[in-house]
C-alpha positions in Angstrom: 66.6 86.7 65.6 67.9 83.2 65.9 71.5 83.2 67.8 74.7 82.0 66.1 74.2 78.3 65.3 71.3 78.0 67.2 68.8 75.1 66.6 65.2 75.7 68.1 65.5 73.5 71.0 69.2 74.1 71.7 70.3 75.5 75.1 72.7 78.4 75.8 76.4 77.8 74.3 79.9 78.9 74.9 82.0 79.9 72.0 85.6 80.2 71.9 86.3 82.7 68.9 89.7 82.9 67.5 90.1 87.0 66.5 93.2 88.5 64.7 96.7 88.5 66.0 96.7 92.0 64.2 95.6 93.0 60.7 91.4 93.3 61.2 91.2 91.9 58.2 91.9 88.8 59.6 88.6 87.4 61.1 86.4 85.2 59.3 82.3 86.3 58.7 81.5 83.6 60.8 83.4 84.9 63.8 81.6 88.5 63.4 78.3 87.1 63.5 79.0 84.9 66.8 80.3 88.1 68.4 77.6 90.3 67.3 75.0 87.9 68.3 75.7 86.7 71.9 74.5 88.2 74.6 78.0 88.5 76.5 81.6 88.7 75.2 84.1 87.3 77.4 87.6 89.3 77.5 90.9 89.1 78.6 90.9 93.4 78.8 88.5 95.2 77.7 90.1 97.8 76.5 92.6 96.0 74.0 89.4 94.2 73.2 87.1 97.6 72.4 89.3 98.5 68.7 88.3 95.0 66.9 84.7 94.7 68.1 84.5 98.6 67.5 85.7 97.9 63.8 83.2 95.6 63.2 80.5 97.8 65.0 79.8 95.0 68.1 78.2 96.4 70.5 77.3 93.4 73.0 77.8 94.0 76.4 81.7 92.8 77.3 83.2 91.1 81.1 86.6 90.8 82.2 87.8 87.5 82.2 91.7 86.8 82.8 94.1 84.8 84.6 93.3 86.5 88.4 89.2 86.1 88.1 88.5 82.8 85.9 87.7 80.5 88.4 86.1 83.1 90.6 83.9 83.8 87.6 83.3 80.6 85.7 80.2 79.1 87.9 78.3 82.0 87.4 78.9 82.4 83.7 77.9 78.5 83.3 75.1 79.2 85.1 74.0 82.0 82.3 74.8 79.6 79.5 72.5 76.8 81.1 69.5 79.6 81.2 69.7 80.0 77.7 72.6 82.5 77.0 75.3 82.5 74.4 78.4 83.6 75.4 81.7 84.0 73.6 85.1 84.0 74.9 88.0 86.3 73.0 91.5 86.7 74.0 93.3 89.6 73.4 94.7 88.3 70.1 94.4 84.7 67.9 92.9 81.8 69.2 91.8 81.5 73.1 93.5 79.1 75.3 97.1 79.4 73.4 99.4 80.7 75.3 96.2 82.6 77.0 93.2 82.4 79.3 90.4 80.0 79.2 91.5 76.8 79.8 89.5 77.1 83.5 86.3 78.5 82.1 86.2 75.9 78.9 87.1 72.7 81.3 84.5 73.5 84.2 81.5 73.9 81.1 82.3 70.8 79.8 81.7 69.1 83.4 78.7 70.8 83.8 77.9 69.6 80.2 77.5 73.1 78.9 77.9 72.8 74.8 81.9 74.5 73.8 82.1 75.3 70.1 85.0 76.3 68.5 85.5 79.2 66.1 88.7 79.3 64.1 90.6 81.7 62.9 94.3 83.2 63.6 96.6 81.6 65.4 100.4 83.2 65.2 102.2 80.0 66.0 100.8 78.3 62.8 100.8 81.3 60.8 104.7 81.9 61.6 105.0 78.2 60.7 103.8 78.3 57.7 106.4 80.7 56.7 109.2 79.1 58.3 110.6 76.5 55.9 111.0 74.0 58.7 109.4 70.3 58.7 105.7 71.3 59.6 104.2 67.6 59.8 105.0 67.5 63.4 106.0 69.9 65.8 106.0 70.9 69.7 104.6 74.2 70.9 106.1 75.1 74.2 104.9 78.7 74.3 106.4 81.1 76.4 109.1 79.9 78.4 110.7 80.8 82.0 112.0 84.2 82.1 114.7 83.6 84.4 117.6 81.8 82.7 118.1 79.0 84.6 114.7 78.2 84.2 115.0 78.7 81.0 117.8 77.1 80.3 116.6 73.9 81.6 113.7 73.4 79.9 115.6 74.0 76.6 117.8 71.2 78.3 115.1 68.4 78.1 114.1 69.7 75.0 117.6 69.2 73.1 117.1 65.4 71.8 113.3 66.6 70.2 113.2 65.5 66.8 109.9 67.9 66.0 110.3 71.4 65.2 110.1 73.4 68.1 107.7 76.1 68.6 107.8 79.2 71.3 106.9 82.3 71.9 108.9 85.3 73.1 108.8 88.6 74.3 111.1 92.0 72.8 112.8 92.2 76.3 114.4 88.4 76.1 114.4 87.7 72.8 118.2 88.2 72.5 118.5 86.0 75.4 116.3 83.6 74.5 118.1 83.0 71.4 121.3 83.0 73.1 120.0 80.5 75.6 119.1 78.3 72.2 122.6 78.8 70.7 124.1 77.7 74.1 122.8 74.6 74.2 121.5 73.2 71.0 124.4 74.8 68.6 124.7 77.6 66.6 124.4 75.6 63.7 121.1 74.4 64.4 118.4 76.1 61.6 116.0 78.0 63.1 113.3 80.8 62.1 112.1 83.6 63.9 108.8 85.5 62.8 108.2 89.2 64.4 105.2 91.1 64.3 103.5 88.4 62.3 100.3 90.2 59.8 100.9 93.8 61.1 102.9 96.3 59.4 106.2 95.8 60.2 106.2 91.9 60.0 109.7 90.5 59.3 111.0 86.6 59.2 114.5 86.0 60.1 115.8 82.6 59.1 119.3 80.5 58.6 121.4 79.0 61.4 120.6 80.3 65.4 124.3 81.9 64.5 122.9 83.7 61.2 119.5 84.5 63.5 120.7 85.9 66.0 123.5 88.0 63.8 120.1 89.5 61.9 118.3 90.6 65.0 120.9 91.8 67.0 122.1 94.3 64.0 119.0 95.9 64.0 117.2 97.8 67.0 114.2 97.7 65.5 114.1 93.6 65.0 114.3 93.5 68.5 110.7 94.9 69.0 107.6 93.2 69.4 105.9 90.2 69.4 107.9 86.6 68.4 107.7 83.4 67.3 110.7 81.3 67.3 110.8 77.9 65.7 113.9 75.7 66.0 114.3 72.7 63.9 114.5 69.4 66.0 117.4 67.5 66.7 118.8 65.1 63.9 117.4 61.9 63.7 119.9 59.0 63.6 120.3 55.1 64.6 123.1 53.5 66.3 124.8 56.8 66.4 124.6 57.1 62.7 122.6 60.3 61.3 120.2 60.4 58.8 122.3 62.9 57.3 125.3 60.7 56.6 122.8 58.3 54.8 121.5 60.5 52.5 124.7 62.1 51.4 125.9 59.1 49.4 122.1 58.1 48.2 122.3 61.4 47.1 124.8 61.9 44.8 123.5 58.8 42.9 119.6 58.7 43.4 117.1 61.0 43.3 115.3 62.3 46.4 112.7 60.2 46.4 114.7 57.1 46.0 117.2 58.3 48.1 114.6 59.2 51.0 113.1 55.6 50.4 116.5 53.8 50.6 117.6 56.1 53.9 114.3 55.1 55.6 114.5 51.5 54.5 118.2 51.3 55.9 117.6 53.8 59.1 113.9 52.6 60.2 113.4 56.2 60.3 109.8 57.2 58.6 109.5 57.7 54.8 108.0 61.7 55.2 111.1 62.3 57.2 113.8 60.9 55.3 112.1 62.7 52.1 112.0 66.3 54.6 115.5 65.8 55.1 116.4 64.7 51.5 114.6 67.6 49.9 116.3 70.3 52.0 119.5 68.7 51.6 118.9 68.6 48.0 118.0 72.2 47.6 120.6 73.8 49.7 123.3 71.2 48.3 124.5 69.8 51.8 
Protein backbone atom coordinates (compact mmCIF):
# COMPACT_ATOMS: atom_id res chain seq x y z
CA UNK A 1 0.00 0.00 0.00
CA UNK A 2 1.30 3.23 -1.27
CA UNK A 3 1.96 5.78 1.80
CA UNK A 4 0.00 9.04 2.17
CA UNK A 5 0.95 11.29 -0.82
CA UNK A 6 3.50 9.19 -1.92
CA UNK A 7 4.87 9.31 -5.57
CA UNK A 8 6.96 6.14 -6.67
CA UNK A 9 10.27 7.62 -6.45
CA UNK A 10 9.57 9.93 -3.49
CA UNK A 11 11.68 9.60 -0.29
CA UNK A 12 10.48 9.42 3.31
CA UNK A 13 8.38 12.65 4.55
CA UNK A 14 7.50 14.54 7.62
CA UNK A 15 4.01 15.55 8.10
CA UNK A 16 2.74 17.98 10.47
CA UNK A 17 -1.03 17.00 11.06
CA UNK A 18 -3.29 19.50 12.58
CA UNK A 19 -5.95 17.12 14.90
CA UNK A 20 -9.02 18.56 16.92
CA UNK A 21 -8.85 21.06 19.66
CA UNK A 22 -11.78 18.83 20.96
CA UNK A 23 -14.91 17.56 19.28
CA UNK A 24 -13.37 14.24 17.21
CA UNK A 25 -15.37 15.19 14.69
CA UNK A 26 -13.11 17.72 13.84
CA UNK A 27 -10.34 16.15 11.68
CA UNK A 28 -10.43 16.01 8.07
CA UNK A 29 -10.25 12.32 5.97
CA UNK A 30 -7.10 13.41 4.78
CA UNK A 31 -5.55 13.72 8.22
CA UNK A 32 -6.77 10.05 9.18
CA UNK A 33 -5.23 8.53 6.35
CA UNK A 34 -1.66 10.35 6.97
CA UNK A 35 -1.91 9.02 10.57
CA UNK A 36 -3.01 5.61 9.75
CA UNK A 37 -0.46 5.25 7.14
CA UNK A 38 2.98 6.36 8.59
CA UNK A 39 5.16 4.28 10.04
CA UNK A 40 5.70 6.54 13.30
CA UNK A 41 3.44 9.19 14.98
CA UNK A 42 5.21 11.80 16.68
CA UNK A 43 3.52 13.08 20.18
CA UNK A 44 3.60 15.54 22.51
CA UNK A 45 2.11 12.75 25.34
CA UNK A 46 1.13 9.84 24.50
CA UNK A 47 -1.43 9.33 26.54
CA UNK A 48 -3.59 12.54 25.73
CA UNK A 49 -2.69 11.41 22.25
CA UNK A 50 -4.11 7.51 22.61
CA UNK A 51 -8.31 8.71 22.69
CA UNK A 52 -8.19 10.42 19.02
CA UNK A 53 -6.00 7.92 17.25
CA UNK A 54 -8.03 5.18 19.32
CA UNK A 55 -11.32 6.73 17.84
CA UNK A 56 -10.24 6.44 14.57
CA UNK A 57 -8.76 2.85 15.16
CA UNK A 58 -4.80 4.05 14.46
CA UNK A 59 -2.79 1.84 15.52
CA UNK A 60 0.88 2.98 14.23
CA UNK A 61 3.44 2.77 16.59
CA UNK A 62 3.62 6.36 18.63
CA UNK A 63 7.21 8.42 20.27
CA UNK A 64 7.28 11.01 22.68
CA UNK A 65 8.29 14.13 21.32
CA UNK A 66 7.93 17.47 23.61
CA UNK A 67 9.62 20.42 24.65
CA UNK A 68 12.58 18.52 27.04
CA UNK A 69 13.64 15.76 24.17
CA UNK A 70 13.18 17.58 20.63
CA UNK A 71 16.45 18.33 19.83
CA UNK A 72 17.80 15.25 21.55
CA UNK A 73 15.53 13.37 19.25
CA UNK A 74 15.29 15.23 15.98
CA UNK A 75 18.76 13.79 14.14
CA UNK A 76 17.66 10.45 14.57
CA UNK A 77 14.08 10.84 13.43
CA UNK A 78 15.59 12.74 10.18
CA UNK A 79 17.68 10.06 9.78
CA UNK A 80 14.45 7.63 9.53
CA UNK A 81 12.68 10.00 7.13
CA UNK A 82 15.86 9.99 4.76
CA UNK A 83 15.61 5.93 4.73
CA UNK A 84 12.33 6.04 3.44
CA UNK A 85 10.01 6.58 6.45
CA UNK A 86 6.96 8.70 6.86
CA UNK A 87 6.45 10.21 9.92
CA UNK A 88 3.84 12.43 11.32
CA UNK A 89 4.05 14.93 14.04
CA UNK A 90 0.59 15.66 16.31
CA UNK A 91 0.38 17.94 19.17
CA UNK A 92 -1.79 17.33 21.84
CA UNK A 93 -4.58 19.47 20.24
CA UNK A 94 -5.02 21.79 16.81
CA UNK A 95 -2.34 22.51 14.66
CA UNK A 96 1.57 21.67 15.63
CA UNK A 97 3.92 24.36 16.23
CA UNK A 98 1.10 26.97 17.69
CA UNK A 99 1.66 27.68 20.88
CA UNK A 100 3.29 24.00 20.92
CA UNK A 101 6.21 21.74 20.03
CA UNK A 102 7.83 21.30 16.75
CA UNK A 103 9.36 24.16 15.75
CA UNK A 104 13.04 22.33 16.45
CA UNK A 105 12.16 19.05 14.79
CA UNK A 106 10.41 20.96 11.51
CA UNK A 107 13.48 23.53 11.15
CA UNK A 108 16.43 20.95 11.52
CA UNK A 109 14.41 18.59 8.41
CA UNK A 110 14.25 21.41 6.27
CA UNK A 111 18.26 21.88 6.55
CA UNK A 112 18.78 18.52 6.04
CA UNK A 113 16.34 18.91 3.07
CA UNK A 114 13.95 16.34 4.47
CA UNK A 115 10.35 17.08 2.46
CA UNK A 116 7.63 18.99 5.54
CA UNK A 117 4.12 18.80 4.40
CA UNK A 118 1.48 20.44 6.05
CA UNK A 119 -1.90 18.92 7.01
CA UNK A 120 -4.62 21.38 8.04
CA UNK A 121 -7.10 21.23 10.18
CA UNK A 122 -8.16 22.98 13.66
CA UNK A 123 -6.61 25.61 14.90
CA UNK A 124 -8.45 27.37 18.17
CA UNK A 125 -6.97 30.81 17.60
CA UNK A 126 -8.73 31.16 14.19
CA UNK A 127 -11.74 29.21 15.14
CA UNK A 128 -12.35 31.67 18.20
CA UNK A 129 -11.74 34.41 15.65
CA UNK A 130 -14.07 33.67 13.52
CA UNK A 131 -16.62 34.02 16.15
CA UNK A 132 -15.39 37.13 17.67
CA UNK A 133 -16.84 40.03 15.73
CA UNK A 134 -13.53 41.81 15.78
CA UNK A 135 -11.64 43.11 12.44
CA UNK A 136 -10.17 39.62 11.20
CA UNK A 137 -8.17 40.96 8.04
CA UNK A 138 -5.21 41.39 10.20
CA UNK A 139 -4.29 40.40 13.50
CA UNK A 140 -1.28 39.52 16.01
CA UNK A 141 -1.13 36.17 17.79
CA UNK A 142 0.98 36.44 20.86
CA UNK A 143 0.00 33.19 22.46
CA UNK A 144 0.46 32.58 25.92
CA UNK A 145 1.97 35.24 27.76
CA UNK A 146 4.29 35.61 31.03
CA UNK A 147 2.66 34.26 33.95
CA UNK A 148 4.20 36.57 36.35
CA UNK A 149 2.54 40.01 36.19
CA UNK A 150 5.23 42.11 35.59
CA UNK A 151 6.06 40.21 32.83
CA UNK A 152 3.05 40.27 31.85
CA UNK A 153 2.27 43.41 32.18
CA UNK A 154 5.02 44.62 30.05
CA UNK A 155 4.45 42.91 27.17
CA UNK A 156 0.88 44.15 27.12
CA UNK A 157 2.80 47.51 27.54
CA UNK A 158 4.55 47.36 23.98
CA UNK A 159 1.51 45.97 22.70
CA UNK A 160 -0.90 49.03 23.64
CA UNK A 161 -0.43 51.26 20.28
CA UNK A 162 -1.23 47.74 17.97
CA UNK A 163 -3.69 48.65 15.57
CA UNK A 164 -4.45 44.60 14.73
CA UNK A 165 -6.65 42.64 16.72
CA UNK A 166 -4.82 40.92 19.28
CA UNK A 167 -4.77 37.33 19.75
CA UNK A 168 -3.62 35.21 23.11
CA UNK A 169 -4.10 32.43 24.82
CA UNK A 170 -4.80 31.75 28.45
CA UNK A 171 -4.96 29.47 31.05
CA UNK A 172 -8.27 28.92 33.89
CA UNK A 173 -5.82 29.89 36.77
CA UNK A 174 -4.93 33.66 35.18
CA UNK A 175 -7.52 34.30 33.16
CA UNK A 176 -9.02 36.79 35.71
CA UNK A 177 -5.72 38.28 35.85
CA UNK A 178 -4.96 38.32 32.62
CA UNK A 179 -7.95 40.28 31.79
CA UNK A 180 -7.34 42.47 34.59
CA UNK A 181 -3.83 43.06 33.38
CA UNK A 182 -5.64 44.10 29.81
CA UNK A 183 -8.16 46.47 31.62
CA UNK A 184 -5.18 48.10 33.48
CA UNK A 185 -3.53 49.19 30.75
CA UNK A 186 -5.40 49.30 27.53
CA UNK A 187 -8.99 50.54 29.11
CA UNK A 188 -11.88 49.03 30.16
CA UNK A 189 -13.63 50.35 27.33
CA UNK A 190 -11.57 48.70 24.85
CA UNK A 191 -13.94 45.77 22.93
CA UNK A 192 -12.66 42.55 23.36
CA UNK A 193 -13.83 38.74 23.04
CA UNK A 194 -13.03 35.85 24.93
CA UNK A 195 -13.80 32.20 23.62
CA UNK A 196 -13.68 29.23 26.35
CA UNK A 197 -13.72 25.70 25.65
CA UNK A 198 -13.92 26.40 21.94
CA UNK A 199 -15.88 22.99 19.97
CA UNK A 200 -16.39 20.97 23.20
CA UNK A 201 -19.34 20.84 25.19
CA UNK A 202 -19.48 23.55 27.30
CA UNK A 203 -18.06 26.19 24.68
CA UNK A 204 -19.13 29.78 25.64
CA UNK A 205 -18.01 33.29 23.93
CA UNK A 206 -18.04 36.28 26.15
CA UNK A 207 -17.93 39.56 24.24
CA UNK A 208 -18.57 43.61 24.88
CA UNK A 209 -16.04 46.00 26.51
CA UNK A 210 -12.86 44.27 28.72
CA UNK A 211 -15.28 45.97 31.60
CA UNK A 212 -18.50 44.03 30.29
CA UNK A 213 -15.81 40.72 29.84
CA UNK A 214 -14.55 40.63 32.65
CA UNK A 215 -18.13 41.36 34.60
CA UNK A 216 -19.33 38.02 32.59
CA UNK A 217 -16.62 35.69 33.68
CA UNK A 218 -16.02 36.77 36.99
CA UNK A 219 -19.97 36.15 37.81
CA UNK A 220 -19.72 32.76 36.92
CA UNK A 221 -17.40 29.95 38.51
CA UNK A 222 -17.80 27.89 35.84
CA UNK A 223 -16.62 30.56 32.99
CA UNK A 224 -13.51 30.64 34.72
CA UNK A 225 -12.62 26.97 33.72
CA UNK A 226 -10.77 25.73 30.90
CA UNK A 227 -9.10 26.51 27.95
CA UNK A 228 -9.10 30.50 26.44
CA UNK A 229 -8.73 32.57 23.80
CA UNK A 230 -8.84 36.17 24.29
CA UNK A 231 -8.88 38.61 21.44
CA UNK A 232 -8.66 42.32 22.06
CA UNK A 233 -9.41 44.78 19.40
CA UNK A 234 -6.37 47.02 18.45
CA UNK A 235 -5.76 50.40 19.40
CA UNK A 236 -7.67 53.22 17.35
CA UNK A 237 -6.19 54.38 14.39
CA UNK A 238 -5.88 58.10 13.97
CA UNK A 239 -3.57 60.95 12.33
CA UNK A 240 -2.25 63.97 13.77
CA UNK A 241 -3.93 63.07 16.93
CA UNK A 242 -7.27 63.00 15.23
CA UNK A 243 -9.13 59.37 15.36
CA UNK A 244 -10.71 57.73 12.80
CA UNK A 245 -13.57 57.75 14.93
CA UNK A 246 -14.13 61.43 15.03
CA UNK A 247 -14.09 61.25 11.17
CA UNK A 248 -16.65 59.03 10.62
CA UNK A 249 -19.07 60.34 13.03
CA UNK A 250 -20.00 63.34 10.96
CA UNK A 251 -19.63 61.32 7.45
CA UNK A 252 -21.92 59.32 9.07
CA UNK A 253 -24.83 60.94 9.80
CA UNK A 254 -24.94 62.25 6.18
CA UNK A 255 -23.31 59.30 4.00
CA UNK A 256 -23.64 55.90 3.86
CA UNK A 257 -20.97 53.58 5.10
CA UNK A 258 -19.36 53.05 2.17
CA UNK A 259 -19.11 56.61 1.25
CA UNK A 260 -18.36 57.57 4.54
CA UNK A 261 -15.45 54.83 4.91
CA UNK A 262 -14.14 56.13 1.40
CA UNK A 263 -14.31 59.87 2.47
CA UNK A 264 -12.61 59.00 6.12
CA UNK A 265 -9.76 57.04 4.29
CA UNK A 266 -9.37 59.68 1.67
CA UNK A 267 -9.06 62.49 4.42
CA UNK A 268 -7.16 60.13 7.17
CA UNK A 269 -4.66 58.16 4.66
CA UNK A 270 -5.83 55.37 6.74
CA UNK A 271 -6.68 52.17 4.32
CA UNK A 272 -10.16 51.81 2.67
CA UNK A 273 -10.89 48.01 4.43
CA UNK A 274 -10.31 49.78 7.73
CA UNK A 275 -12.14 52.82 7.50
CA UNK A 276 -15.22 50.62 6.09
CA UNK A 277 -14.36 47.96 9.51
CA UNK A 278 -14.76 50.89 11.55
CA UNK A 279 -17.68 52.50 9.69
CA UNK A 280 -19.77 49.29 9.61
CA UNK A 281 -19.45 48.63 13.43
CA UNK A 282 -20.03 52.10 14.17
CA UNK A 283 -23.03 51.89 12.04
CA UNK A 284 -24.49 48.87 13.53
CA UNK A 285 -24.08 49.63 17.12
CA UNK A 286 -25.01 53.40 16.51
CA UNK A 287 -21.73 55.06 17.98
Amino acid sequence: MNKPDQNPDQTGCLYIVATPIGNLKDISYRAVEVLSKADLILVEDTRNAAKLLQHYGIKQPLKAVHEHNEDKVAAGLIALIKQGQHIALISDAGTPLVSDPGFRMVQQAQVAGVQTVAVPGACAAIAALSIAGLPTDRFVFEGFLPAKQAAREQRIQALMDEPRTLVFYEAKHRILAFLGSLQKLMGGARRASVAREITKKFESLYHGSLDEVIEQISADALAQKGEFVVMVQGAEQSVDGVSLDHVLKPLLAALSVSKASKVAAEITGIKKNICYQRALEMHEGDV
